[in-house]
C-alpha positions as CSV (number, residue, x, y, z in Angstrom):
1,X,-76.9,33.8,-110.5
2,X,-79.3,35.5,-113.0
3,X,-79.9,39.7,-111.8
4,X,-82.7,41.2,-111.5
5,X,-84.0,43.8,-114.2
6,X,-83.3,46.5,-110.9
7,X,-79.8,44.7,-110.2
8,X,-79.4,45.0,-113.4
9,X,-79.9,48.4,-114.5
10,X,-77.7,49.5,-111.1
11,X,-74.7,47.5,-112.3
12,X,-74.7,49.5,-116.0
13,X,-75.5,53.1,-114.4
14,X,-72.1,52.0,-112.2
15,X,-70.2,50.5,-115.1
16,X,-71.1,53.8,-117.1
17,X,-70.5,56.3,-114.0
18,X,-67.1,54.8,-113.1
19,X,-66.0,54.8,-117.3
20,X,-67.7,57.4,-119.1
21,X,-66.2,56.5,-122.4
22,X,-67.3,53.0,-122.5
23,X,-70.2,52.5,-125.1
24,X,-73.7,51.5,-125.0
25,X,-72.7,48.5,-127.7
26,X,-69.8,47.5,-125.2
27,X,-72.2,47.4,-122.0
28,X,-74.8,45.3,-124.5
29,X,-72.2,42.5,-125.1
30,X,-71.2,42.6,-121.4
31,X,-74.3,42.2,-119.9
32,X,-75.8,39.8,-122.6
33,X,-79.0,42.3,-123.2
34,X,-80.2,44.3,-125.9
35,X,-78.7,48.0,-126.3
36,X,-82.9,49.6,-126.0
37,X,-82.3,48.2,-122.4
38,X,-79.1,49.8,-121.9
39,X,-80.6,52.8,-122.9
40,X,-83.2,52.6,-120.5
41,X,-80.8,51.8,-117.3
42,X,-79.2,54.7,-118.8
43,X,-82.3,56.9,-118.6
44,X,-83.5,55.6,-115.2
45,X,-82.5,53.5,-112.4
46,X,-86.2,52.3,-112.3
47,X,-87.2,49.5,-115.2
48,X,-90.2,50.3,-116.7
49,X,-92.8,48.5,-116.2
50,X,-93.6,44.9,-118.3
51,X,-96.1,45.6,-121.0
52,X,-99.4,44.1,-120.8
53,X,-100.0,41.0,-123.8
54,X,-103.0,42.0,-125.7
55,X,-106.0,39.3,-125.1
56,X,-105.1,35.9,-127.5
57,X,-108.0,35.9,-129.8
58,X,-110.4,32.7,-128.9
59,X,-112.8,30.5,-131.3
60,X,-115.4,31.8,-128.2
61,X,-115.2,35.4,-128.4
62,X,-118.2,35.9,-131.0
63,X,-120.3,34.0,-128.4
64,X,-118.5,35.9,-125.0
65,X,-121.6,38.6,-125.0
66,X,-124.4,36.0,-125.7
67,X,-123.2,33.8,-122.9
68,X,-122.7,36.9,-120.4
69,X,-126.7,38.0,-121.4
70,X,-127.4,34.2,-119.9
71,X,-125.4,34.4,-116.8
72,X,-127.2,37.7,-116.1
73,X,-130.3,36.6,-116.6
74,X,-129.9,33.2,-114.2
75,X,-129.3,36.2,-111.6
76,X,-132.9,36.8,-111.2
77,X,-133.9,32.8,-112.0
78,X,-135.0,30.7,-109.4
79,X,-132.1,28.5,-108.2
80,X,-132.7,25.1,-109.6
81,X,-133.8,27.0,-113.2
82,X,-130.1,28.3,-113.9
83,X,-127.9,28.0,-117.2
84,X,-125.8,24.7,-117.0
85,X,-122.4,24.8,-119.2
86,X,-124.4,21.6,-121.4
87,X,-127.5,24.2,-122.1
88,X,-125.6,27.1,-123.1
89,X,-124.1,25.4,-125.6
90,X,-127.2,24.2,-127.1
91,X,-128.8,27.4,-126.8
92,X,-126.4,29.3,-128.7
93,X,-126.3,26.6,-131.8
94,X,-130.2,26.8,-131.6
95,X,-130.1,30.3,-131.7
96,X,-127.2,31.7,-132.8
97,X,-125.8,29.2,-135.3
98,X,-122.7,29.4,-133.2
99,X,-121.1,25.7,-132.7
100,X,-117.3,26.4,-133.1
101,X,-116.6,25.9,-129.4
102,X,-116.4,22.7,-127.6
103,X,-118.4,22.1,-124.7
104,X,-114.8,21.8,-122.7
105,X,-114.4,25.0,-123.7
106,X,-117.5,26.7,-122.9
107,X,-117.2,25.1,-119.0
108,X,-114.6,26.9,-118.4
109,X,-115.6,30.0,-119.8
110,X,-119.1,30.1,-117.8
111,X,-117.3,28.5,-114.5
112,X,-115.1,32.0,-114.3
113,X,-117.6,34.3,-115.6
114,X,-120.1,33.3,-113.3
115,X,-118.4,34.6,-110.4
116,X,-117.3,37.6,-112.3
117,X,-121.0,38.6,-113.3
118,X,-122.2,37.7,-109.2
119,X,-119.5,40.9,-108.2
120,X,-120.3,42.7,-110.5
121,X,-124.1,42.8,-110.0
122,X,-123.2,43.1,-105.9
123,X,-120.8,46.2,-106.9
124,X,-122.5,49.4,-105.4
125,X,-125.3,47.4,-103.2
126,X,-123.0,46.1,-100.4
127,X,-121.7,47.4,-97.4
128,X,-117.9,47.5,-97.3
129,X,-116.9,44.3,-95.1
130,X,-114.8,45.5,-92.4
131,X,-114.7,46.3,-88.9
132,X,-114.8,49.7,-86.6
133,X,-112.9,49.7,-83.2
134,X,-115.0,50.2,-80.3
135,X,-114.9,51.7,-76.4
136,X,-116.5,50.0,-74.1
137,X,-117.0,51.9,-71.0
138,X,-116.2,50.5,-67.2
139,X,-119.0,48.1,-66.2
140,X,-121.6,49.0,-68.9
141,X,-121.5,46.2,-71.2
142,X,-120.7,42.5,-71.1
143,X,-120.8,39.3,-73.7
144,X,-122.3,36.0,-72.8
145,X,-121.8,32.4,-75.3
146,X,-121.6,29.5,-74.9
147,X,-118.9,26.9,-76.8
148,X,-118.5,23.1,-77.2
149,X,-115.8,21.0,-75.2
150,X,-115.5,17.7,-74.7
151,X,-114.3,16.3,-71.4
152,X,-113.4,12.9,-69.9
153,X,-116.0,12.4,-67.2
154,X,-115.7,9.2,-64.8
155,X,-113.7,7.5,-67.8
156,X,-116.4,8.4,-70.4
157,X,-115.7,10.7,-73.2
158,X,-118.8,13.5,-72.8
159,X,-119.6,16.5,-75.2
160,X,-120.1,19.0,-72.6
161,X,-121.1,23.3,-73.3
162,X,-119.0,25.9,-72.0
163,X,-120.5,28.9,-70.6
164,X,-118.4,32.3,-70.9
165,X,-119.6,36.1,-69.3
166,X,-116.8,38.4,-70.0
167,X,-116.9,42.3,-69.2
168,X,-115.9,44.4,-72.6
169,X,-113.9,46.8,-70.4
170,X,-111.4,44.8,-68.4
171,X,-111.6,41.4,-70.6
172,X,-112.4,39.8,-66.9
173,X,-114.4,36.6,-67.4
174,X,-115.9,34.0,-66.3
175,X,-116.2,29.9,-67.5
176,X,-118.1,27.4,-66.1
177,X,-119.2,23.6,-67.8
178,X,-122.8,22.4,-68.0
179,X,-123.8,19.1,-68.9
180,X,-125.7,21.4,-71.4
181,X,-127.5,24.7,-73.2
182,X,-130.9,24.1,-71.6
183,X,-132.4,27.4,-69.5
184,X,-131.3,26.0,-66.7
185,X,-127.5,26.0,-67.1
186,X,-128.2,29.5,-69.2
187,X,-129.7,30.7,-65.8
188,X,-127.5,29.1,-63.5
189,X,-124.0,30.7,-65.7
190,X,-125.2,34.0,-64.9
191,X,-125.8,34.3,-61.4
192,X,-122.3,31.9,-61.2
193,X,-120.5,35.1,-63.1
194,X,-122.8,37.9,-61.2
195,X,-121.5,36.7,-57.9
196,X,-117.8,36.3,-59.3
197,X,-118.0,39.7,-59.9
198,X,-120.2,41.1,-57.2
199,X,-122.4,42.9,-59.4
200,X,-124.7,43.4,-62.9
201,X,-123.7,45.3,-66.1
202,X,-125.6,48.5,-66.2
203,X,-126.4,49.1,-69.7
204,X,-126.5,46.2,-71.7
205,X,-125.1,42.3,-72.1
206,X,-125.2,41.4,-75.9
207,X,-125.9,37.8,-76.8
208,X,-126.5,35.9,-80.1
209,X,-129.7,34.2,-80.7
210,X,-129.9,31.2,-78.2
211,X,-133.0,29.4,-77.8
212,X,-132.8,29.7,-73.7
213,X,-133.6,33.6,-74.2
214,X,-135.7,33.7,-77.6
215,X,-138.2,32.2,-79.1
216,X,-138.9,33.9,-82.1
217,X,-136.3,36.1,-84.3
218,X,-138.2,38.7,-85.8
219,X,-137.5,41.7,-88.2
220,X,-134.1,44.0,-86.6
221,X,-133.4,43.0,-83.6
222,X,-137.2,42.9,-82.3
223,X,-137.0,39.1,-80.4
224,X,-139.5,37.8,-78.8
225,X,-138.3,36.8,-75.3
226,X,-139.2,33.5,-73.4
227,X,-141.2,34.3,-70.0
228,X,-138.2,33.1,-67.4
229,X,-135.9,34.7,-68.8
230,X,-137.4,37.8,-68.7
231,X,-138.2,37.7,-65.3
232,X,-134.7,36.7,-65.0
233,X,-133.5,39.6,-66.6
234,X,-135.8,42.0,-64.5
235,X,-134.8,40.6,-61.0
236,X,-131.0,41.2,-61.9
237,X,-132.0,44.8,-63.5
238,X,-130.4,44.1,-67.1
239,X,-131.2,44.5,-70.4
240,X,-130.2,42.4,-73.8
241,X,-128.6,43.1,-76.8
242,X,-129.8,40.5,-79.4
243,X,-127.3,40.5,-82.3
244,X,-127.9,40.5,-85.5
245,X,-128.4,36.3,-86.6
246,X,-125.5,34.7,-88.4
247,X,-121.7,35.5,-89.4
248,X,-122.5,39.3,-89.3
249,X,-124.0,38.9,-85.7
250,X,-120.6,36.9,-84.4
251,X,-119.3,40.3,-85.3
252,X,-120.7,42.3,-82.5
253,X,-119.5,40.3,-79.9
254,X,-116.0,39.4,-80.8
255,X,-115.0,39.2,-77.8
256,X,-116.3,36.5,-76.3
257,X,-116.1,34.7,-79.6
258,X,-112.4,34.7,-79.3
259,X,-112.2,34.0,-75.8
260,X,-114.2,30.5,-75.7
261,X,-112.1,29.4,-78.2
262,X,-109.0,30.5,-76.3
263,X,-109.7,29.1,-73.1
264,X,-110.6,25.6,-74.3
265,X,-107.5,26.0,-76.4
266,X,-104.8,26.9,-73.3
267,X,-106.9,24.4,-70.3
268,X,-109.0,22.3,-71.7
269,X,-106.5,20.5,-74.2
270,X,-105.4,18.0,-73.7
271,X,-109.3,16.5,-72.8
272,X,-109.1,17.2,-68.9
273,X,-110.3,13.8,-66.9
274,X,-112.5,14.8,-63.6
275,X,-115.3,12.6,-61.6
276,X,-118.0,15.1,-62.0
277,X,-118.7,18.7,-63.4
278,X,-118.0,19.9,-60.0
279,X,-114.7,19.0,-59.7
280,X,-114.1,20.6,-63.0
281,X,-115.7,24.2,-62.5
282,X,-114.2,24.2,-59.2
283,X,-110.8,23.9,-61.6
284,X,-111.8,26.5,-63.9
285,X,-112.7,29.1,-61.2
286,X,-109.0,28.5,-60.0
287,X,-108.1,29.3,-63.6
288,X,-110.4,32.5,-63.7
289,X,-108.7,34.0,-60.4
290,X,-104.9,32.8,-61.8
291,X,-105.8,34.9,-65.1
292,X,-106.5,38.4,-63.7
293,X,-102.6,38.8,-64.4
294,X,-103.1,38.5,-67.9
295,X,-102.5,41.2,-70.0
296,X,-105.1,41.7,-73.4
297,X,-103.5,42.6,-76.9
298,X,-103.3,46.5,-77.1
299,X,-103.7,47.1,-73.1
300,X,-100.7,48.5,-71.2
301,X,-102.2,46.5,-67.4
302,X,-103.5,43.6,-66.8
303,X,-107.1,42.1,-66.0
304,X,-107.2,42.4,-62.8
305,X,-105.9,45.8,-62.3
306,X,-108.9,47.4,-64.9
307,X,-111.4,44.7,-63.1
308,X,-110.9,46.5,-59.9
309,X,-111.5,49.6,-61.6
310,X,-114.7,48.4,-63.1
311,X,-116.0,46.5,-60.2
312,X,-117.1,49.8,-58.9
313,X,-119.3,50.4,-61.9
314,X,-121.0,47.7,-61.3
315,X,-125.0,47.7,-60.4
316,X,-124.9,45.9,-56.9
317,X,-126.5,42.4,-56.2
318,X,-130.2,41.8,-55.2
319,X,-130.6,40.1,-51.9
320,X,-131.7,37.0,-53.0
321,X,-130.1,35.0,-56.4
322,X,-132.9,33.7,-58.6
323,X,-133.6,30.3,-58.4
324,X,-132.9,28.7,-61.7
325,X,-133.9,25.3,-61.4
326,X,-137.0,24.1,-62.8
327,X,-139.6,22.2,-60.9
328,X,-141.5,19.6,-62.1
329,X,-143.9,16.7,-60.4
330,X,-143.5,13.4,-62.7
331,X,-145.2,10.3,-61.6
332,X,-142.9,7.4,-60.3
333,X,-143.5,4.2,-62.6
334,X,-143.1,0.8,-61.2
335,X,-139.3,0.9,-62.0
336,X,-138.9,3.6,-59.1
337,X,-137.6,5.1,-61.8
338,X,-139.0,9.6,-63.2
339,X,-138.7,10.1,-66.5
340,X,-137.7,14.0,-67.5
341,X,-136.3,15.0,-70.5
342,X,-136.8,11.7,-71.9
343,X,-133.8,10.7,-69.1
344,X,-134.8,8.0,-66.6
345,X,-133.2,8.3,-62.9
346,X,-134.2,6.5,-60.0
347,X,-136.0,7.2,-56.6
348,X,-136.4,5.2,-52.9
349,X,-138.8,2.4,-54.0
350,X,-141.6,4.0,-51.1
351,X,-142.9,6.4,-53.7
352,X,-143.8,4.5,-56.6
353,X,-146.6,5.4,-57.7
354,X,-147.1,8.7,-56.2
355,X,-145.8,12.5,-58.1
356,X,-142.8,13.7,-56.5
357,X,-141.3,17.2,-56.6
358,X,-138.0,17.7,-58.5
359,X,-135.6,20.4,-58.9
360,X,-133.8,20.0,-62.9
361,X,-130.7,22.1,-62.6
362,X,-127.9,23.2,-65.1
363,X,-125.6,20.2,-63.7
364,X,-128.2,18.2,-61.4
365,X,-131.3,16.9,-60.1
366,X,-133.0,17.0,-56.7
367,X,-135.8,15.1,-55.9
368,X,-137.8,16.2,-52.9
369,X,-140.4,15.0,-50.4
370,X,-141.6,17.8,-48.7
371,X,-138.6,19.8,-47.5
372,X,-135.9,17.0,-47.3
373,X,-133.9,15.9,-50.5
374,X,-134.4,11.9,-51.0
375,X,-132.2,11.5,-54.1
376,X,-129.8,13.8,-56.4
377,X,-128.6,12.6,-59.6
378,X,-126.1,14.6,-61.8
379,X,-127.6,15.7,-64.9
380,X,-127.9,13.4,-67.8
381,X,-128.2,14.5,-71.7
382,X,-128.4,11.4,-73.8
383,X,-132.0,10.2,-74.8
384,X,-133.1,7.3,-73.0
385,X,-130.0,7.6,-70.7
386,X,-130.9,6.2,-67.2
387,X,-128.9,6.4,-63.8
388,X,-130.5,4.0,-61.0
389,X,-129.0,4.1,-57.5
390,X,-128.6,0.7,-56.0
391,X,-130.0,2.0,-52.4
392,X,-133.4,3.2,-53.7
393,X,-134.3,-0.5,-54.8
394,X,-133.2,-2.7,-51.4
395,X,-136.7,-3.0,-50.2
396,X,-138.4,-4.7,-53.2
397,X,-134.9,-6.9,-53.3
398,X,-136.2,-8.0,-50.3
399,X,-138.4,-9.3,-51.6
400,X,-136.8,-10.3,-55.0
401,X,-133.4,-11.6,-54.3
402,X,-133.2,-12.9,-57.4
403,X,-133.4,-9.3,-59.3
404,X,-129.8,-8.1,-57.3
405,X,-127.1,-10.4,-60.0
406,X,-129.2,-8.6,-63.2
407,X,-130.1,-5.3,-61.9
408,X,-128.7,-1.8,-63.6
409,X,-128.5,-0.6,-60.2
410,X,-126.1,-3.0,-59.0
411,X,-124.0,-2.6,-62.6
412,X,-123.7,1.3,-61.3
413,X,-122.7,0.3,-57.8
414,X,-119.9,-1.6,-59.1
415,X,-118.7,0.7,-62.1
416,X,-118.6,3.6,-59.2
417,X,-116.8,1.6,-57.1
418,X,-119.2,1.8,-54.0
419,X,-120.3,-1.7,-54.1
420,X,-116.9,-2.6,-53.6
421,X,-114.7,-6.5,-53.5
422,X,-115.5,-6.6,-49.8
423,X,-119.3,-6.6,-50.6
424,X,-118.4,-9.7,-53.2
425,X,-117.0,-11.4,-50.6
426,X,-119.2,-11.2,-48.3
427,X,-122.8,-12.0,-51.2
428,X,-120.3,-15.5,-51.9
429,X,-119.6,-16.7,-48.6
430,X,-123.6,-15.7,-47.8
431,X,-125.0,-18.3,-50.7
432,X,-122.3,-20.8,-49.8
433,X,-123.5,-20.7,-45.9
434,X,-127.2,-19.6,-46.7
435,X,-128.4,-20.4,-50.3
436,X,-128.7,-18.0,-53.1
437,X,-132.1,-16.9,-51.8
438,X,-130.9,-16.5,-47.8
439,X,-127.6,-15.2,-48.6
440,X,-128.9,-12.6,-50.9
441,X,-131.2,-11.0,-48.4
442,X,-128.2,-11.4,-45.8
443,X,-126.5,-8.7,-48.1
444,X,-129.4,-6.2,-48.9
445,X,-129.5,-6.2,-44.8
446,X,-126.0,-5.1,-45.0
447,X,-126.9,-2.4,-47.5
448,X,-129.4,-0.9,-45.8
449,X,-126.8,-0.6,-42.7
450,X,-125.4,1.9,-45.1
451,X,-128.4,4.5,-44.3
452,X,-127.5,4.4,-40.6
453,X,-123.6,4.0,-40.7
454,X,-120.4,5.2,-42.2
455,X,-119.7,2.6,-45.3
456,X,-115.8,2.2,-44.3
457,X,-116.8,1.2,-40.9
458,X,-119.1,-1.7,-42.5
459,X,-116.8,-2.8,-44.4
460,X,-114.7,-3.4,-41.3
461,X,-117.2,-5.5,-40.0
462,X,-117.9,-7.3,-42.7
463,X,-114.0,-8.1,-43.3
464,X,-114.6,-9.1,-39.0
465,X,-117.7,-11.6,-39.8
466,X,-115.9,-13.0,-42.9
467,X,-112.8,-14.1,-40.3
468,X,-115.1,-15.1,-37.8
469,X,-117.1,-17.2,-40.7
470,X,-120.2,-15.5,-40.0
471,X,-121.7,-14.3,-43.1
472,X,-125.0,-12.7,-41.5
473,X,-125.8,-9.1,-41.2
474,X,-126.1,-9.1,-37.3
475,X,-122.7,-9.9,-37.0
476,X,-121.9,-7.1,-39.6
477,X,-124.0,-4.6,-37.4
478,X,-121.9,-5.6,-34.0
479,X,-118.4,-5.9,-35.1
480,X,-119.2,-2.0,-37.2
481,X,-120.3,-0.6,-34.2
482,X,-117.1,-2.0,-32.0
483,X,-115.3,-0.5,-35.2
484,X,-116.4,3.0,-34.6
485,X,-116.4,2.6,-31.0
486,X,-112.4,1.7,-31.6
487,X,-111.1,3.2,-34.1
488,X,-110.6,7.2,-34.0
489,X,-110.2,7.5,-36.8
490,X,-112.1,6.0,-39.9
491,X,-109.9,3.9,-42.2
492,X,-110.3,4.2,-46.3
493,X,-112.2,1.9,-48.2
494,X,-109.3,-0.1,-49.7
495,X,-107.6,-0.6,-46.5
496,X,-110.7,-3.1,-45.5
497,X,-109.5,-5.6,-47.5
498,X,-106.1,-6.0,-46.6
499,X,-105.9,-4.6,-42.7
500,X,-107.2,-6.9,-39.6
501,X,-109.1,-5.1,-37.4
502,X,-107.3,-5.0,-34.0
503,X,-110.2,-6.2,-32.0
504,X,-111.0,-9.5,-34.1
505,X,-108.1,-12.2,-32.6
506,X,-107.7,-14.6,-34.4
507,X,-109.6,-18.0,-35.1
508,X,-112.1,-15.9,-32.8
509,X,-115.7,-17.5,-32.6
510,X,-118.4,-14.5,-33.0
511,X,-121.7,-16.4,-32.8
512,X,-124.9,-14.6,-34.6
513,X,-127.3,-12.8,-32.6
514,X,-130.3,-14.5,-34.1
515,X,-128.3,-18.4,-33.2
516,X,-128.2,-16.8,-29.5
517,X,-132.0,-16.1,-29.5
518,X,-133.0,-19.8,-30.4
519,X,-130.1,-21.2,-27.6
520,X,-132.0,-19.0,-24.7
521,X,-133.1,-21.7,-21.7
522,X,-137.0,-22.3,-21.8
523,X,-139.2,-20.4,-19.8
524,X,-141.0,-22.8,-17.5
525,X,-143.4,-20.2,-15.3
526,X,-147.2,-20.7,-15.3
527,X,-149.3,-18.4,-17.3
528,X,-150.9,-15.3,-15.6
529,X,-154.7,-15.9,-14.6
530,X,-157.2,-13.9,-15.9
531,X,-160.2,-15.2,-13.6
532,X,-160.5,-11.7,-12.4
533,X,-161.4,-9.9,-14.9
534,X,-164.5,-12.6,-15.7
535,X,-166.7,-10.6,-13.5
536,X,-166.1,-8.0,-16.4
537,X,-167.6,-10.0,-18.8
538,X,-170.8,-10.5,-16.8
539,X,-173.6,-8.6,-17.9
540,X,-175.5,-6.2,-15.2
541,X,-179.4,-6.7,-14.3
542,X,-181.4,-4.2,-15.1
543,X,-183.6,-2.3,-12.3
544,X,-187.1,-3.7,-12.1
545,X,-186.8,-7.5,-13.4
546,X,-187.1,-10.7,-11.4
């Protein structure tokens, strides 16, 4: 193995330490080197350092200070009016008589010096780029961001926003998912992470520059505020801290720029698979409470421990949260269907038509009449997205049978599972006994049983009626009633189809309550009189005439 120059120079300082008689000329020939270099491990145990090779003379360096003066110059030129590599060259034959160099050759000439000219002109005008170590006093300051995730919701792959408030003292935070960045969910993270932590910041919570807070950047940190949220901000008793926009900004609030990316990194990957949003921030605030024994990079105790020290410097709750839905009052078109944020959803068929109050949360959507909530609809995000609810439609299937086997409505029913094999049963043997017409209006009469009763018990009756070979929704009404009269306890959905209900014996005849009405005996009693009451259509004389 070849030595180093070091290893080198140690083993002739030893060779010449353990025999002092032994020559430079005889350590040369030993070692394979030249006796200058023996002299030198002689001298010092440190090699001297490589010299530097003088510059190799080019064909280009007459033209080096002409194509610098152009490079400078495109400093101050407008972007798209810069030296190319192809104009240089023709500028300094057409100038300078100077065409020794190959075009090859000047490229990569102006490709390094262009960079080197852009420092040097930035040298003394800049800022050193580097950062200074803060403190962050107990429940004075917190950061607030939002970051992308992507989650698996009801079998659909969804780009979804997180939402992050974490303290600066104690690193304590809190995550929640919204179906998106809108005010709303903005709104709505806050008073979520106020009432996790039972109380406000005191001095400041420093964001970057999302639209939900500012409309208009201007010069500094001067924003201009939207109207909510500063009404928002003054009902908490809070003020902002608007960083500065892009990289540089991301700076001042480090911390939470970190921890997004950390918490999707440790529980959201793999993509996590829930029903709803619900389900999923009910998971994270699990997650939030389990990571108070986390201890932060250069802290000697955990979150928790500092949290309950900062708690107490916390600016206490007001009485009531803010409400940070928005309400609007669209017009229902003919489709019983609102339209807000170019989203469709659907509402009970009565109020086409007519404006309807709404409620547009972070995650949801309430539609009101009056006091009393007539449909709710989880949040939707993509343009021209549409959720209809197969309940809110049964009235003009009444009267349309022939919509139900088309409708988006039904589509939903059966992709959620509540319109479920029992129900397609029960529509076939319906047509087959009844006709398409007949048998579909038997089955929107057993749909709208489902305002009044539990749906488990219904499908118990209807698994009863389709024994019995009674496909009507009379029959369906009876045996659910003697169901919940029956059964203590309400089976599951799935175990209609399979399970018997104990009080349907078999080959049992149930007859219809409507073929009962037509098989009552005939009434054969006279008619009441109404000869009295003639003398009431009589008129009376007046006084005086004959």
């Amino acid at each position: 193995m070849r030595l180093s120059r070091a290893e080198l120079f140690a083993h002739i300082r030893r060779d010449k330490r353990l025999d002092p008689d032994l020559s430079q000329r005889a350590l040369a020939e030993k070692y394979g080197v030249h006796r200058r270099t023996v002299r030198q491990a002689l001298l010092s145990a440190v090699p001297p350092p490589r010299k530097t090779p003088k510059p190799r003379v080019t064909v280009l360096d007459p033209a080096k200070d002409w194509i610098d003066a152009m490079l400078r110059a495109d400093l101050a030129a407008p972007r798209k009016h810069r030296h190319t590599a192809r104009r240089i060259q023709q500028r300094l034959a057409q100038e300078y008589g100077f065409d020794q160099a190959s075009y090859s050759t000047i490229c990569y000439y102006v490709g390094k010096r262009r960079l080197e000219i852009a420092v040097e002109a930035r040298e003394g005008h800049e800022h050193l780029d580097g950062m200074v170590p803060q403190v962050h006093l107990p429940g004075k300051e917190a950061e607030v961001d939002f970051a992308d995730v992507w989650v698996r919701l009801a079998g659909e792959l969804t780009k979804c926003h997180l939402f992050t408030l974490r303290l600066s003292y104690s690193g304590r935070a809190v995550h929640r998912v919204f179906a998106s960045q809108a005010q709303e969910s903005f709104l709505e993270g806050h008073v979520i992470a106020f009432r996790v932590l039972g109380g406000v910041p005191t001095r400041h919570i420093r964001y970057d520059n999302l639209k939900p807070a500012v409309k208009q950047v201007c010069t500094g940190r001067n924003r201009v505020e939207s109207e909510r949220w500063v009404t928002f901000r003054s009902h908490y008793g809070f003020d902002a801290f608007y960083c500065m926009p892009g990289k540089d900004g991301a700076h001042e609030k480090g911390g939470v720029e970190q921890e997004g990316g950390r918490f999707r990194r440790t529980h959201l990957v793999p993509v996590v698979e829930v029903d709803s949003l619900d389900d999923l921030n009910e998971r994270l605030a699990e997650v939030d409470e389990a990571e108070n024994d986390r201890v932060l990079q250069g802290k000697l105790t955990s979150i928790g421990f500092n949290f309950t020290a900062e708690q107490e410097e916390l600016a206490p709750l007001p009485v009531d949260d803010f409400e940070c839905g928005l309400t609007l009052h669209p017009k229902v078109d003919r489709s019983s269907r609102i339209t807000v944020r170019q989203c469709h959803y659907s509402v009970p068929a009565r109020f086409i038509g007519h404006h309807v109050r709404i409620l547009l949360r972070g995650n949801e959507l309430l539609v009101f009449d009056r006091r009393h909530v007539v449909a709710r609809h989880p949040r939707l995000t993509k343009r021209y997205g549409y959720r209809d609810v197969l309940d809110h439609y049964l009235e003009i299937l009444l009267a349309k049978p022939g919509a139900l086997a088309g409708s988006t409505a039904l589509d939903a029913a059966r992709r959620s599972g509540t319109f479920t094999e029992v129900h397609e049963a029960f529509w076939a043997a319906a047509r087959a006994a009844h006709g398409d017409a007949a048998g579909t209006r038997a089955l929107i009469e057993v749909l709208l049983l489902h305002r009044r009763m539990d749906a488990a018990t219904i499908q118990l009756g209807m698994t009863a009626a389709l024994r019995a070979g009674a496909a009507t929704a009379d029959v369906v009404a009876v045996e659910a009633r003697r169901a919940a009269q029956n059964t203590p306890e309400t089976p599951a959905a799935g175990e209609a189809d399979d399970e018997v209900p104990p009080w349907v014996e078999p080959g049992a005849q149930i007859v219809s309550l409507t073929a009962r009405r037509t098989q009552l005996p005939e009434d054969k009693r006279p008619l009441p009189s109404v000869d009295a009451y003639d003398q009431l259509l009589s008129r009376r004389q007046p006084k005086g005439t004959a």
